[in-house]
N, C-alpha and C positions, 0 to 999 in steps of 0.2 A: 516410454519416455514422454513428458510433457515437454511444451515449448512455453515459452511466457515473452509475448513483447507488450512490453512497455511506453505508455505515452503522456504527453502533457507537461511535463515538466519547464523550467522556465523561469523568467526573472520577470519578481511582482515586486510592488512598493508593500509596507504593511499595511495591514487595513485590509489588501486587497485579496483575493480568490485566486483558486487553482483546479481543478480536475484533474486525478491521475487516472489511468486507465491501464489494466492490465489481460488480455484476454490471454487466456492458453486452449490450446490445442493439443493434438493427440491422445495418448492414452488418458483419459483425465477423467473416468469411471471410478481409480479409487480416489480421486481428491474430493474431500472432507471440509479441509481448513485451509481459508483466503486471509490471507494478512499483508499489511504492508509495513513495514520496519525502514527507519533511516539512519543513517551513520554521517555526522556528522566531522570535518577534517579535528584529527586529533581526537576523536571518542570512540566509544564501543560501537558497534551498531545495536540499536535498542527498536522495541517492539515500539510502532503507532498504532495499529488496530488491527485485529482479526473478527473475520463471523465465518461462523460456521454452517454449512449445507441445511441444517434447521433454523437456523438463522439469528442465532444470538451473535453477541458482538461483546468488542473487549474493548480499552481502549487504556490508550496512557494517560494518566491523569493531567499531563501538560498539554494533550488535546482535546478534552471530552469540553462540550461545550460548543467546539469550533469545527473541527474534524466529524465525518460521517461517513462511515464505510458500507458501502452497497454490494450486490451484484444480482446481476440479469443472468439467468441460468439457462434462459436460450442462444445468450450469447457466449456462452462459457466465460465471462470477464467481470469482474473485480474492480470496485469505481473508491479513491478515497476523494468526496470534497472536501476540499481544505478552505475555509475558511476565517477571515479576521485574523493574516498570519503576520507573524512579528519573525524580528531578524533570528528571533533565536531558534526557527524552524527551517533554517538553512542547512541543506542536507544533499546527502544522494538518497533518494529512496529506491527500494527494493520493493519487488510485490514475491512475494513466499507463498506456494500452495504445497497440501502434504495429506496424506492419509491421517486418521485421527492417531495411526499408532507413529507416527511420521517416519515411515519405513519409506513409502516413496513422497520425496522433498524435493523441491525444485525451487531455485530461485530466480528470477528475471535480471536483465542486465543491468537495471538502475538508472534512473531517470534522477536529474539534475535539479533540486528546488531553489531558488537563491533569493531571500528576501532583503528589500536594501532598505534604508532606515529615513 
């Protein structure tokens, strides 16, 4: 079992910055792939960014630019900076880690983004 707590989240104006922070614990030997996905009230939840243990990276086209997905592999955790955010990145985000075959998935509890206008 993996554990994932979650931090940072929060109420910014637009324009402004965020850090989210995700570190996991325990078994976490076969996790592969860090991503972080939001689900906004009334939508699907949809992909923001993933990188993977070699270190490419994905991203949604509604953040690339602004968004940058990290992680520190001594700390076992998972960083999205969010940047130059606008109301319409108001969310709950998730951080998601998984084996490449995503046989073990694990999702964190969701941390709160809320941008005011």
């Amino acid at each position: 079992q993996v554990q994932l707590v979650e931090s940072g989240g929060g109420l910014v104006q637009a324009g402004g910055s965020l850090r989210l922070s995700c570190a996991a614990s325990g078994n976490a030997f076969r996790i592969n792939v860090y991503g972080w996905y939001r689900q906004a009230p009334g939508k699907q939840r949809e992909l923001v960014a993933t990188i993977r243990s070699a270190g490419s990276t994905n991203y949604a086209d509604s953040v690339k630019g602004r968004f940058t997905i990290s992680r520190d592999n001594a700390k076992n955790t998972v960083y999205l900076q969010m940047n130059n955010l606008k109301p319409e990145d108001t969310a709950v985000y998730y951080c998601r880690v998984s084996s490449y075959d995503y046989l073990h998935d694990y999702w964190g509890q969701g941390t709160q983004v809320t941008v005011s206008s």
